[in-house]
GUTOR-906502 format. One line per 2 residues: their letters; for each residue x, y, z of C-alpha. Coordinates in steps of 0.5 Angstrom, whole numbers, plus 500, padded with zeros to 3 digits. Layout:
<sites>
A> X Y Z ~ ...
</sites>
This chain:
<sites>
XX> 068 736 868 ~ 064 731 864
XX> 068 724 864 ~ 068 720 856
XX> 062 715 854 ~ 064 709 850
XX> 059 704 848 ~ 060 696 850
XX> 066 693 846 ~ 066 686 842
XX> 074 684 841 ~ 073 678 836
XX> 080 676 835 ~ 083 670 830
XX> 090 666 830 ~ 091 662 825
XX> 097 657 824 ~ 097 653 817
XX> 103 647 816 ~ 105 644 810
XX> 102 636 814 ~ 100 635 820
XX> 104 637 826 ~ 105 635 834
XX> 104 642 838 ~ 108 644 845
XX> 105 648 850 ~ 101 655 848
XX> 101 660 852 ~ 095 665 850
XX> 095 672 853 ~ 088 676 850
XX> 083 676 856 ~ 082 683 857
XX> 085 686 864 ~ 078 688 868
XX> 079 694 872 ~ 075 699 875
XX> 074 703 867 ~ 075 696 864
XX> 070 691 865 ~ 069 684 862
XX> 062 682 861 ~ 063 676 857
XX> 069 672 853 ~ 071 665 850
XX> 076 663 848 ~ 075 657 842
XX> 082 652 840 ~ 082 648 834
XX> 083 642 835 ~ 081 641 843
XX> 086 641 847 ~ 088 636 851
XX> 087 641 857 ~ 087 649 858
XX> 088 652 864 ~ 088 659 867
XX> 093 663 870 ~ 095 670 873
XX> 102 671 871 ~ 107 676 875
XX> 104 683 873 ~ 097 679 875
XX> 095 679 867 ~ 091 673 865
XX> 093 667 861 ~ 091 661 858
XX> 096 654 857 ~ 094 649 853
XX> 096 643 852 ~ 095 638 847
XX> 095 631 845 ~ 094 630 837
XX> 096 632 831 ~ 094 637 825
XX> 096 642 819 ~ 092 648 822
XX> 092 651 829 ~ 086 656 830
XX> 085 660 836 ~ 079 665 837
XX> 078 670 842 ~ 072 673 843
XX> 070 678 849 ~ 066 683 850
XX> 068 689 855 ~ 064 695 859
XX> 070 701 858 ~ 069 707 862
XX> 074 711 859 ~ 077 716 866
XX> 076 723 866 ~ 081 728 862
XX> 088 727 865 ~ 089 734 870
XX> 095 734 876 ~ 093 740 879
XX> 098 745 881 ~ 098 742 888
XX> 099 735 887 ~ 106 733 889
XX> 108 730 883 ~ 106 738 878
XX> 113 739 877 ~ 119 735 875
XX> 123 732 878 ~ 118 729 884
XX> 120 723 888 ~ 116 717 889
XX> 114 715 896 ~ 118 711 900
XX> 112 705 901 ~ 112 705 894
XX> 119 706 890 ~ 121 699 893
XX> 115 696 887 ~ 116 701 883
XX> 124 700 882 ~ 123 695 877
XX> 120 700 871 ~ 125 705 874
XX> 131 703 872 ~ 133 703 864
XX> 132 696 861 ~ 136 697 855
XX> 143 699 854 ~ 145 707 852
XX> 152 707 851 ~ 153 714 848
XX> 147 717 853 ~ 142 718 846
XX> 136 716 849 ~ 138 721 855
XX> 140 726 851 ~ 134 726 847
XX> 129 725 854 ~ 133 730 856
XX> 130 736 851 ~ 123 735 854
XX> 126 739 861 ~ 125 746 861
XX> 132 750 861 ~ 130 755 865
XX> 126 752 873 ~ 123 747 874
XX> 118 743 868 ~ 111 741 869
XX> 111 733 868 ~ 104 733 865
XX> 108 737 860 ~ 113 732 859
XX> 109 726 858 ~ 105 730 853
XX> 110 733 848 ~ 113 726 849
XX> 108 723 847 ~ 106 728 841
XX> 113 728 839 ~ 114 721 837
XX> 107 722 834 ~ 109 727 829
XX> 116 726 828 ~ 117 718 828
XX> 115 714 822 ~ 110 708 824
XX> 111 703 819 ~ 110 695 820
XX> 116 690 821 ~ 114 683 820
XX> 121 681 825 ~ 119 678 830
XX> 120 681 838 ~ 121 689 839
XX> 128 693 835 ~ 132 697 841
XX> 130 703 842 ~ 137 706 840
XX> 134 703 833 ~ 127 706 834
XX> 131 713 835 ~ 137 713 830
XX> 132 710 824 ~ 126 715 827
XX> 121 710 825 ~ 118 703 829
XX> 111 699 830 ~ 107 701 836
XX> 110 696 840 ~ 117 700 838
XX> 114 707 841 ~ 112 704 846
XX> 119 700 849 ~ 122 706 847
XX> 118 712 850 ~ 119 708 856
XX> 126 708 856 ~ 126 715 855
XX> 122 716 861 ~ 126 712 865
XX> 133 714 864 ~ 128 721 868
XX> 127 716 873 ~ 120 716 872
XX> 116 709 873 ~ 113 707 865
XX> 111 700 864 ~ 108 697 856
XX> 102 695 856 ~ 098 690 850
XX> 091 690 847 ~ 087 694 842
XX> 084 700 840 ~ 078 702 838
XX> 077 705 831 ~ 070 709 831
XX> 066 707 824 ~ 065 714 824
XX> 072 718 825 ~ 078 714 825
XX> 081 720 829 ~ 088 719 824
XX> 090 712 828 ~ 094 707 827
XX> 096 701 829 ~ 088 698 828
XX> 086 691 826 ~ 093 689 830
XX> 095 688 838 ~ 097 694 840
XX> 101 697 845 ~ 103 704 849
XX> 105 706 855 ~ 102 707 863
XX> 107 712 867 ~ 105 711 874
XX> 105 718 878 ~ 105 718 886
XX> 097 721 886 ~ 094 719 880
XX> 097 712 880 ~ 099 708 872
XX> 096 713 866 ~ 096 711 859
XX> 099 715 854 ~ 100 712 847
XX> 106 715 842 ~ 103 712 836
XX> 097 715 836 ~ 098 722 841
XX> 092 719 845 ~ 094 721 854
XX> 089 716 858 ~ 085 711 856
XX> 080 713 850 ~ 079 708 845
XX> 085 703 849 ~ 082 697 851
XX> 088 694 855 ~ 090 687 855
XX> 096 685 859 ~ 101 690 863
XX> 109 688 864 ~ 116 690 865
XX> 119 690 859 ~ 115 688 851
XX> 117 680 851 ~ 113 679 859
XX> 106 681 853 ~ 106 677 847
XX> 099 675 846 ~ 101 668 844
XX> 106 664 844 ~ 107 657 843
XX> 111 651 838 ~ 111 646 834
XX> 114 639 833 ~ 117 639 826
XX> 121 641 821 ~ 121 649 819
XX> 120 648 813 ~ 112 645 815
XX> 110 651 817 ~ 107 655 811
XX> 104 661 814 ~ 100 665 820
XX> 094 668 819 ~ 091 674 824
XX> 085 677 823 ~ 083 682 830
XX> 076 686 830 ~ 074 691 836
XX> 066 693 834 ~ 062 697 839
XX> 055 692 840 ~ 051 696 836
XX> 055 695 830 ~ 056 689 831
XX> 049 688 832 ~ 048 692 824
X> 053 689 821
</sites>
């Protein structure tokens, strides 16, 4: 098997907070330096503040994503914040479980070693009092014999694709996934939560994963959620460790996903998040432009 190629990428993205009059900031805390990893590798990234802060310090947070804190000593009508990376992505094979591996069939169990890490992206986050989000995770297990868990997480992850509605909230935070169920519809983010707590309630290991997507210049592949942060999901199989799955897109790895920060649950992964000092009615508005470009493009562009 042949694995996929990708061309390098350029991650240009901008934040811009504008206010009515000058305004004093409280701490920022930025989460836009991509995860490096053996199939995602950063090769060079800056991140520029306007104004300076009055110091900026890195972090690796619990899940080990990397996060800028800045802090600042002066006051402004705008707040501007540029992240520019470009990465190496070596997208892995096609994802296969061969009939052997232990994990080929549901239900499977995880290693004892390992089920003490994992218990926290196993147990449901969110509540389900009527047990819909069971029943619906429920409707993916064959009647008859054993189901084959690759087959699980396919037709999920196609199914919410095909029969969801994606649209976009200007709500700040992720709806619950009874929401996303009743309604059948959500942002990339809602999808997300949502096939994860489907997944647990089958005591299958699912944490959110945030980052971008790569649209090709010359096939868009029908995707959605471009020019934005996106968001899917990483389900973590005894053998073959946490693989991608995006029900936004129908996508099974990690082809044209460039992954930014992993957690628990979709709150531990907000790009950025900060405050001001002032009234709420200074704040005039937000601007957000993203651009994920191969460098060849970028280079005729």
């Amino acid at each position: 098997m042949i694995a996929l190629t990708m061309p390098l990428l350029t991650i240009h993205h901008k934040t811009e907070y504008r206010y009515a009059h000058p305004v004093a900031f409280g701490e920022h805390r930025i989460m836009l330096r991509p995860r490096d990893g053996h199939d995602l590798r950063v090769l060079s990234g800056r991140l520029e503040i306007a104004p300076p802060p009055m110091s900026l310090r890195w972090i690796h947070d619990v899940f080990g994503n990397s996060v800028a804190i800045a802090t600042f000593d002066e006051r402004a009508e705008t707040l501007s914040i540029v992240s520019t990376a470009t990465v190496e992505h070596n997208p892995a094979e096609e994802f296969v479980l061969p009939p052997d591996d232990p994990a080929y069939f549901y239900p499977f169990l995880y290693d004892d070693e390992e089920f003490p890490d994992l218990v926290q992206f196993i147990r449901p986050q969110y509540a389900d009092p009527d047990g819909e989000l069971n029943a619906w995770a429920l409707e993916f297990l064959d009647e008859e014999g054993p189901t084959p868990t690759f087959k699980i997480l396919s037709d999920m992850t196609h199914g919410i694709r095909k029969v969801f509605t994606y649209r976009k909230r200007h709500e700040h935070g992720t709806q619950h996934p009874l929401d996303t169920l009743q309604t059948r519809s959500g942002t990339c983010r809602d999808y997300a939560l949502f096939m994860i707590e489907a997944l647990r309630r089958l005591g299958i290991a699912a944490r959110f994963v945030s980052g971008y997507l790569f649209i090709h210049g010359d096939r868009a592949h029908g995707y959605v959620g471009g020019g934005s942060t996106h968001a899917w999901v990483q389900v973590y199989l005894p053998s073959a460790g946490w693989i991608e799955f995006d029900p936004t897109n129908g996508i099974v790895g990690n082809r044209d996903l460039v992954r930014v920060a992993v957690a628990r649950d979709p709150c531990q992964a907000i790009p950025l998040h900060g405050t001001y000092l002032g009234s709420a009615k200074a704040f005039v508005g937000m601007e957000v432009s993203i651009n994920v470009v191969s460098v060849g493009e970028g280079a005729a562009a």
